[in-house]
matplotlib code that plots the C-alpha trace (Angstrom):
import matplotlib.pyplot as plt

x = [-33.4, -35.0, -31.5, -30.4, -33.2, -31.9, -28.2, -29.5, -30.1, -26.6, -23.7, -20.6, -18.6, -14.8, -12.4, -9.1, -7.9, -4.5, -1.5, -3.6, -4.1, -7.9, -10.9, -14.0, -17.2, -20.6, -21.9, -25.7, -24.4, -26.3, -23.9, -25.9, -23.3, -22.7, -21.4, -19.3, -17.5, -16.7, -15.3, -13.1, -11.7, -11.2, -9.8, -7.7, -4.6, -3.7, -5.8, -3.3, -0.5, -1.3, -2.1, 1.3, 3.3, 1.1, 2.1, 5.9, 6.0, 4.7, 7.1, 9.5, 7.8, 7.6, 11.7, 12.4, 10.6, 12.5, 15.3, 14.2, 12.7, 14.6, 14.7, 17.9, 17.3, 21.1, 24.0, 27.5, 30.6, 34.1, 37.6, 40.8, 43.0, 46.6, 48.6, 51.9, 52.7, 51.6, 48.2, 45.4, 41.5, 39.2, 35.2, 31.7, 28.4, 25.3, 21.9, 19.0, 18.6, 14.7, 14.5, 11.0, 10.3, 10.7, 14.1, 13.2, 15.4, 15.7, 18.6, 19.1, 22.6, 24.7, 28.3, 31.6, 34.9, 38.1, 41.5, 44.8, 48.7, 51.8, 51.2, 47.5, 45.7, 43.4, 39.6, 36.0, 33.4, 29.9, 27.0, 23.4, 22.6, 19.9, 19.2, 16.2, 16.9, 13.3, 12.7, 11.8, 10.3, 11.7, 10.8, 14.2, 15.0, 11.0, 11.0, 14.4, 12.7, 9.5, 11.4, 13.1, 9.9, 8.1, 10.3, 9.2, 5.7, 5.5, 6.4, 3.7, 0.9, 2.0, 1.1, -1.6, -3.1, -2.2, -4.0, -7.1, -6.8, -6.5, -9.8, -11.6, -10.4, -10.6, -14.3, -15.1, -14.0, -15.6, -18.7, -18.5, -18.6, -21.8, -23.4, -22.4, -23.4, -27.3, -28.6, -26.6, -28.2, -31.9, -31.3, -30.0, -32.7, -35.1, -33.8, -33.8, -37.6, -38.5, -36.4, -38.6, -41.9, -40.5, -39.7, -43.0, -45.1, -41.8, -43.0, -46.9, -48.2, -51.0, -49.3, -48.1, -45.1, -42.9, -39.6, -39.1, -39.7, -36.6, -34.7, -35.4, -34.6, -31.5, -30.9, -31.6, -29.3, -26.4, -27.4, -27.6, -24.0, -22.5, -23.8, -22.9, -19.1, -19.3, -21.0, -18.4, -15.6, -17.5, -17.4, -13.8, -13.1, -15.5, -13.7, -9.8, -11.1, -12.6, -9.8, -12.6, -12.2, -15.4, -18.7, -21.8, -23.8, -26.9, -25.5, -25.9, -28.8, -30.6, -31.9, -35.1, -34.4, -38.2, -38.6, -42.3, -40.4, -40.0, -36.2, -35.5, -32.1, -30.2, -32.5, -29.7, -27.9, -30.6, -32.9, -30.2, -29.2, -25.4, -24.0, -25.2, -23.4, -20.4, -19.8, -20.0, -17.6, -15.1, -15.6, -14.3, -11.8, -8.0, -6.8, -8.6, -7.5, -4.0, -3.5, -5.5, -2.9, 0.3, -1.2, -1.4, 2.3, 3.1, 1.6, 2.5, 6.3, 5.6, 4.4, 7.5, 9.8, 8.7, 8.8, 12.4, 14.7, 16.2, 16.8, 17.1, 16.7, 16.4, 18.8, 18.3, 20.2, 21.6, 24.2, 24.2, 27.7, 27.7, 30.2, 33.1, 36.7, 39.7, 42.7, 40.0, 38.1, 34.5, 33.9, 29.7, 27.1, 26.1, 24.4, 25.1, 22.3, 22.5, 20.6, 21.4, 20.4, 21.6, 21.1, 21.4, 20.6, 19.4, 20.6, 18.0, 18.6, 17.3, 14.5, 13.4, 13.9, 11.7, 9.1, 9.1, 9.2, 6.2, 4.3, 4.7, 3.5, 0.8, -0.2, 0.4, -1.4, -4.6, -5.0, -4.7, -7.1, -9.5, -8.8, -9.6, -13.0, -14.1, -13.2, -14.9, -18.0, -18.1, -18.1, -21.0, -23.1, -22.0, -23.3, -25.8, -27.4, -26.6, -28.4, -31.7, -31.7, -31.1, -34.1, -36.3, -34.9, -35.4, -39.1, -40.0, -38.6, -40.6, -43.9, -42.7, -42.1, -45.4, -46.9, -45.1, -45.5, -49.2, -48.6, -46.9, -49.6, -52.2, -50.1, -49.0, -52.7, -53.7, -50.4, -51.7, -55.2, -54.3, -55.4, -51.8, -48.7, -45.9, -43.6, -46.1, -45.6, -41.5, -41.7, -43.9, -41.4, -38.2, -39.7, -40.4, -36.8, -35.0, -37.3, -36.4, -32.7, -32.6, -34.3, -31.4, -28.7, -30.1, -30.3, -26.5, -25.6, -27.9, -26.1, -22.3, -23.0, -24.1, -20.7, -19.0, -21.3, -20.1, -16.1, -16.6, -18.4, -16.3, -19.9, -17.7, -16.7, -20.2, -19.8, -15.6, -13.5, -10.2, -7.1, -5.3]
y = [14.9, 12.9, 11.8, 15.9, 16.5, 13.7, 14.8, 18.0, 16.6, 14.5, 15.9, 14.8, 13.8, 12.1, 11.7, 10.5, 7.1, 6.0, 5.9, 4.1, 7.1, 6.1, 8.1, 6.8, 7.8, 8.5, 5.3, 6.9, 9.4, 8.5, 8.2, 9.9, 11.0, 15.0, 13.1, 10.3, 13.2, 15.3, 12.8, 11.2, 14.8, 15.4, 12.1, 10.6, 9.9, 10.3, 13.3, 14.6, 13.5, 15.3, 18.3, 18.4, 18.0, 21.3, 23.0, 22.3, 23.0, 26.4, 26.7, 26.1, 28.6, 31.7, 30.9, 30.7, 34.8, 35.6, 34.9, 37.6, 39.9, 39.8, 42.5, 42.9, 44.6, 44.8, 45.2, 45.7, 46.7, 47.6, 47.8, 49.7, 50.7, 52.3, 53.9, 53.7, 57.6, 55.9, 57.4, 55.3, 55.6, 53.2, 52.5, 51.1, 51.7, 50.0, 49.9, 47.8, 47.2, 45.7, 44.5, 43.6, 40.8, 43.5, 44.4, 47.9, 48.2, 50.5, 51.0, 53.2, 53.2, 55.3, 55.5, 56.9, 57.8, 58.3, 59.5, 59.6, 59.1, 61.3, 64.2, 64.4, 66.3, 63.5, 63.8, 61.9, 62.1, 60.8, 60.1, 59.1, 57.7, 56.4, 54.7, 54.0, 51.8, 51.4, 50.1, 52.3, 51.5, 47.8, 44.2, 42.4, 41.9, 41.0, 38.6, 37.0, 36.0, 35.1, 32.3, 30.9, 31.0, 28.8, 26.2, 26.9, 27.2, 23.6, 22.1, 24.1, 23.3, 19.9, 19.8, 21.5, 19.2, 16.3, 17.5, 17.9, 15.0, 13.2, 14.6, 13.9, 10.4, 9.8, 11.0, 9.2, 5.9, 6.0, 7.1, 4.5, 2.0, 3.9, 3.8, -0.2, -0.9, 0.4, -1.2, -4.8, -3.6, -4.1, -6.8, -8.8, -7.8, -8.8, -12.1, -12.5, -11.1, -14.2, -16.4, -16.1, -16.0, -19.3, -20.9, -20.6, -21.8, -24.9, -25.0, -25.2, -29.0, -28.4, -27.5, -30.3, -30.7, -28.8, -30.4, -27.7, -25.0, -26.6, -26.4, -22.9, -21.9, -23.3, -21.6, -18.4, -19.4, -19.3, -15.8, -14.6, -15.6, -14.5, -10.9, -11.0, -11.6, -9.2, -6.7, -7.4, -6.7, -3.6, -2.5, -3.0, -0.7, 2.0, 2.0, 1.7, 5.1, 6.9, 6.4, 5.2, 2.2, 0.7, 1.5, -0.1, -1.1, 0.1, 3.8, 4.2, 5.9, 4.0, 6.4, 5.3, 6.0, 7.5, 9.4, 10.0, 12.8, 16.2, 16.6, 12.5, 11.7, 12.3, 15.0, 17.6, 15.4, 14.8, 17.5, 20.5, 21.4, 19.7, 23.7, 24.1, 21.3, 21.7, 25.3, 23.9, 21.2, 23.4, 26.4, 23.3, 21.6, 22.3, 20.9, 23.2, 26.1, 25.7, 25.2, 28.8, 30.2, 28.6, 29.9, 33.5, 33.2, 32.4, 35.3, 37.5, 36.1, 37.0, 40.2, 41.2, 39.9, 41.7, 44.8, 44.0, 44.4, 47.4, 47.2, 50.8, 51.4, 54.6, 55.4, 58.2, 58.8, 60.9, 61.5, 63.9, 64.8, 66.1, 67.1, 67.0, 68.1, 68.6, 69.7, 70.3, 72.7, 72.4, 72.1, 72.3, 69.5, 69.5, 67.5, 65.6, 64.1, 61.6, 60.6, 58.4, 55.7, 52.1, 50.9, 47.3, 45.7, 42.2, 40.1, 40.0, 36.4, 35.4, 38.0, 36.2, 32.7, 33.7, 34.9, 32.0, 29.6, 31.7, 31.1, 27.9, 27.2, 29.0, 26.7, 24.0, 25.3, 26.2, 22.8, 21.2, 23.0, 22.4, 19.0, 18.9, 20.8, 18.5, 15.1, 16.9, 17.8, 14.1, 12.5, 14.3, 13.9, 9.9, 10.3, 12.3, 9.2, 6.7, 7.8, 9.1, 5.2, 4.2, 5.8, 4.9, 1.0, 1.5, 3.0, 0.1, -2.3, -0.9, -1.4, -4.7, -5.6, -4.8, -6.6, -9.6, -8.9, -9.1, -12.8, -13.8, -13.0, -14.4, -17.7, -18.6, -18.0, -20.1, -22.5, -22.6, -23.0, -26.4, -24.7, -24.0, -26.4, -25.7, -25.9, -22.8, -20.8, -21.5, -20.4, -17.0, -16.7, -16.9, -14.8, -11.8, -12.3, -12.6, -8.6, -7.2, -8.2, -6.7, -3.5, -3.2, -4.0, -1.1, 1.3, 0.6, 1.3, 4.6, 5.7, 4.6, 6.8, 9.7, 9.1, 9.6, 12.9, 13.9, 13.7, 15.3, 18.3, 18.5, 18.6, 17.2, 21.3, 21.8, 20.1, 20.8, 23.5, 23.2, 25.1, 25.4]
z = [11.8, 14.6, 15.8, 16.6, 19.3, 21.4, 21.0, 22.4, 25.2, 25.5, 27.5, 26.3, 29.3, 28.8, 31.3, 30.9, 32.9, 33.9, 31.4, 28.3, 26.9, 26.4, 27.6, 29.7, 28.1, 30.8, 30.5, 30.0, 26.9, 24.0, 21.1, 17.8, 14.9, 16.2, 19.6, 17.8, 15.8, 18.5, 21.2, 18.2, 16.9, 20.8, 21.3, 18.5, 19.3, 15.2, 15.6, 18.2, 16.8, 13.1, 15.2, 17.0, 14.0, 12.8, 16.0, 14.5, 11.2, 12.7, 14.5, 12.3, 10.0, 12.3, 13.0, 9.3, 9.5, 12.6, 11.1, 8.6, 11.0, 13.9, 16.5, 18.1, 21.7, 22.7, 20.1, 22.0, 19.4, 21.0, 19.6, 20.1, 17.6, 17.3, 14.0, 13.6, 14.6, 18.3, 18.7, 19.9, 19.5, 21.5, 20.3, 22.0, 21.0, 22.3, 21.0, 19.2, 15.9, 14.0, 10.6, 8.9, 6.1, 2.8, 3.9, 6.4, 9.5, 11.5, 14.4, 17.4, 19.0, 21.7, 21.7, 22.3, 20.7, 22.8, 21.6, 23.3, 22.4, 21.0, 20.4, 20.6, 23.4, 24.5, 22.9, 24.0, 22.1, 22.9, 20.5, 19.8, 16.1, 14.6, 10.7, 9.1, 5.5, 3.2, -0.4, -3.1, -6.3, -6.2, -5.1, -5.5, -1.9, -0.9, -3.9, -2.8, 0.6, -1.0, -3.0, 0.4, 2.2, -0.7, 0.6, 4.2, 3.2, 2.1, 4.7, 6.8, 4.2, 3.9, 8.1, 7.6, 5.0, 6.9, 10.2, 8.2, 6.7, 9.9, 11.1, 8.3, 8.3, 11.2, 12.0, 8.6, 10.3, 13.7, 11.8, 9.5, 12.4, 13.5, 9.9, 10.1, 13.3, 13.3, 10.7, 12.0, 15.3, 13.9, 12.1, 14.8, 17.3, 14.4, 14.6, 18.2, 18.1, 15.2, 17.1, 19.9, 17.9, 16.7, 19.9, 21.3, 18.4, 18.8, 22.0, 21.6, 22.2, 19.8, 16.5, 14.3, 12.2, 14.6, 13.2, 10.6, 13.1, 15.0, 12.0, 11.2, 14.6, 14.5, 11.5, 13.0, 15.7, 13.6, 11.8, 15.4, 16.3, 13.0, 14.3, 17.4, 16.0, 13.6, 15.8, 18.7, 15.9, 15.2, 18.6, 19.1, 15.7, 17.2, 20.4, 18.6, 16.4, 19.0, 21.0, 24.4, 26.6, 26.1, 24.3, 25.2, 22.0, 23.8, 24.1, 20.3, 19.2, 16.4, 13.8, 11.7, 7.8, 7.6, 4.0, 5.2, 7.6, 6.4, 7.1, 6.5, 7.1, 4.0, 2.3, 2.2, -0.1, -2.3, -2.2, -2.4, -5.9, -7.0, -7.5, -3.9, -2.1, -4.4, -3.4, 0.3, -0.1, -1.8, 1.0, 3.3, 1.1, 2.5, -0.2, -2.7, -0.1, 0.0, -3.7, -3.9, -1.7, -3.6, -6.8, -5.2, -4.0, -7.7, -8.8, -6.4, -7.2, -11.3, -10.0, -8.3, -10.9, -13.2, -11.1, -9.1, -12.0, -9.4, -5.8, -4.7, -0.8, 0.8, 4.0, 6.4, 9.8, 12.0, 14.6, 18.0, 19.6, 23.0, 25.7, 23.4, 25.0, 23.6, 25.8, 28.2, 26.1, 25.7, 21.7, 22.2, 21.3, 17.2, 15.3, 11.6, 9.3, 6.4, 3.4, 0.8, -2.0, -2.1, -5.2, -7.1, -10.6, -10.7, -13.4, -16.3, -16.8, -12.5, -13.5, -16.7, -15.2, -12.1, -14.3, -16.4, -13.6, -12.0, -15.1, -14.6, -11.5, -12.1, -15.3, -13.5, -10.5, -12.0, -14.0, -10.5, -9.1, -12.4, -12.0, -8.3, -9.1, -11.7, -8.7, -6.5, -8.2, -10.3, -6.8, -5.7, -8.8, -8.3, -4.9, -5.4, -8.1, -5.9, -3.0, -4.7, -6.5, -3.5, -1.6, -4.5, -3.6, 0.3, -0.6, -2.6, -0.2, 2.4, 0.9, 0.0, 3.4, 4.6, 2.4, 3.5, 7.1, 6.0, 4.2, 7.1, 10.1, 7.3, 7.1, 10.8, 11.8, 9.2, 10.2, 14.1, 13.0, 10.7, 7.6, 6.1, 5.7, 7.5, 4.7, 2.9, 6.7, 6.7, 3.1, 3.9, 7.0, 5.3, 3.0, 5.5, 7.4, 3.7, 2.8, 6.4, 6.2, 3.0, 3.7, 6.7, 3.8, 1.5, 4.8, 5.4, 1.6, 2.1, 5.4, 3.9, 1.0, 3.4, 5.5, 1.7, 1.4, 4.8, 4.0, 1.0, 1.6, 5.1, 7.4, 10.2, 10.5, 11.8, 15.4, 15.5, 15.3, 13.5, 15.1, 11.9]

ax = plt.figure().add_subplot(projection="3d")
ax.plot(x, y, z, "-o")
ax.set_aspect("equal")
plt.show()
């Protein structure tokens, strides 16, 4: 596309300026679509603000798993304790202690045991100890935290969603303004270019009946002014979404809708097969994404149900005494070694309820994700017909135009010359202004439905990249 080479050559420069929170754009930066999308997905406020609340949910979600995997470097326990035949024992141990998301921990400690009272020669004992605790054969206690993170999850999909959202919609706006502006653009300068053909054939002595001519320039005179309100408006929209303090109208590039080019704007969409541009816009759908992921959590919850009807953990551990007394006599360093099972049965009913609610969400989950394949691909077939009839509408305007352009240099020469009525050259003129305006009108329905194309197949992604 024609538009590409020149933003090749356009440096995007924006510079923030006092408090406003708006952005100063290089005055000579021509503005094509690739440039539009990336200084609004830079500079959004919306944008910004979507992406923040991201930044918190994940937060939010890596606490939730701390919580669960936690590593404890310093874990102080001291007490003293006495019996009633008046002997006393004093503990502390010190150590650190890391626990991972299935349920392993694993703790290292040192400590020491002292003894003293009536009748009892006085006794210290120092230690090192270590435990390791794994699952075996089970998924109760991984399946337990799966279920509370779902609840964690949404929120942090939910985030996501809306970030992406906000981007698309965003872009999708600014853009829009673009698609509106250019065509609005020609047609006004159209009008400013017949306006002027007008005024000097108004202001030629020799040509008769000039009084019409005055009409219709007055006419155009209030065309021109309805634009220059609208495209004003326009301008103020394109500034508010792309978060900049001012754009001037003449920075935006002003693409030519030529299907006589090999690569025409708009031939992806047309051109490339429906399967083709559907696979793209679901490979870029978040939506379609996340529900993937939530159906492979509900799964993967099924899975362990039916699996977790046992929690059995494996412990291991050991302890190393050294410099032991007692009554001043060195007992020697030894060393003791554990091994054990912890074991626990689930109740059949939670299993069979998880598994059924599994199920569930996974029926539910795939019909959703049917559903959003069928909206998906109908809204590109729509577009798809929309914008070939289209073309076919903008090529037949075009030939129409010419020829009208040709009627209307036939008639005002014949007009100057005295050989036409003026009424027959108004008639030919409105004629031509009525074809041009409408071949802009068509081009702006053309480009709105490739700013449609755009947000659904998620080409924004091409000039951005996401941090989600």
């Amino acid at each position: 596309m024609t538009y590409k080479k020149i933003a090749i050559f356009s440096i995007v420069i924006v510079m923030a300026v006092g408090s406003s929170a708006q952005y100063k754009l290089n005055s000579s930066l021509v503005l094509s679509p690739e440039n539009i999308i990336k200084i609004t997905f830079e500079n959004s406020d919306r944008i910004k603000s979507a992406f923040f609340y991201l930044e918190s949910a994940k937060s939010n979600f890596k606490l939730f798993e701390s919580d669960y995997t936690q590593f404890n470097p310093v874990i102080v326990g001291s007490g003293v304790t006495a019996d009633s035949e008046h002997r006393n024992y004093s503990n502390f141990s010190t150590g650190m202690r890391k626990e991972f998301f299935d349920g392993t921990s694993i703790e290292a400690s040192i400590g020491n045991n002292m003894g003293w009272g009536k009748n009892m020669t006085s006794q210290n004992v120092n230690y090192i100890e270590s435990e390791i605790s794994f699952p075996l054969f089970t998924s109760a206690r991984k399946l337990d935290r799966l279920i509370k993170r779902t609840f964690e999850e949404n929120e942090l999909y939910t985030k996501n969603l809306d970030y992406v959202d906000a981007v698309k919609e965003n872009i999708h706006d600014a853009v829009e303004q673009y698609y509106d502006l250019v065509p609005r653009i020609k047609s006004y300068n159209m009008l400013k270019a017949y306006r002027a053909e007008l005024q000097e054939l108004f202001n030629n002595d020799s040509i008769k009946n000039r009084d019409q001519i005055e009409g219709e320039i007055a006419t155009l005179n209030s065309e021109i002014t309805g634009f220059e309100i609208s495209l004003y408006s326009m301008q103020l929209s394109m500034e508010r979404y792309m978060n900049v303090d001012n754009i001037d109208l003449e920075q935006l590039f002003v693409m030519d809708v030529n299907f006589n080019e090999e690569n025409y704007y708009g031939s992806y969409y047309i051109e490339e097969p429906t399967d083709s541009i559907f696979a793209k816009a679901l490979s870029n759908d978040s939506e379609f994404k996340v529900l993937g992921i939530i159906k492979k959590n509900a799964e993967e919850k099924k899975r362990l149900a039916q699996k977790g009807k046992w929690d059995i953990f494996a412990t291991t551990g050991a302890r190393y005494n050294y410099y032991e007394t007692k009554g001043n006599i060195n007992q020697g360093n030894f060393l003791v070694a554990d091994a054990g099972l912890k074991i626990k049965l689930y109740d059949n009913k939670v299993l069979k309820n998880t598994i059924a609610k599994a199920e569930s969400d996974i029926s539910a989950i795939e019909y959703i994700i049917r559903d959003r394949e069928k909206l998906i691909r109908s809204n590109i077939e729509k577009l798809k017909d929309g914008l070939t009839k289209k073309k076919d509408q903008l090529t037949i305007t075009f030939s129409s135009l010419e020829s009208w352009k040709n009627i209307y240099k036939t008639k005002k020469m014949q007009y100057i010359e005295g050989t036409e009525s003026v009424d027959n050259f108004i008639q030919a003129f409105r004629s031509l202004v009525e074809t041009e305006q409408n071949r802009y009108h068509l081009e702006n329905n053309y480009l709105d439905l490739i700013r449609d194309f755009n947000y659904i197949t998620g080409a924004y992604f091409e000039y951005i990249e996401l941090q989600n």
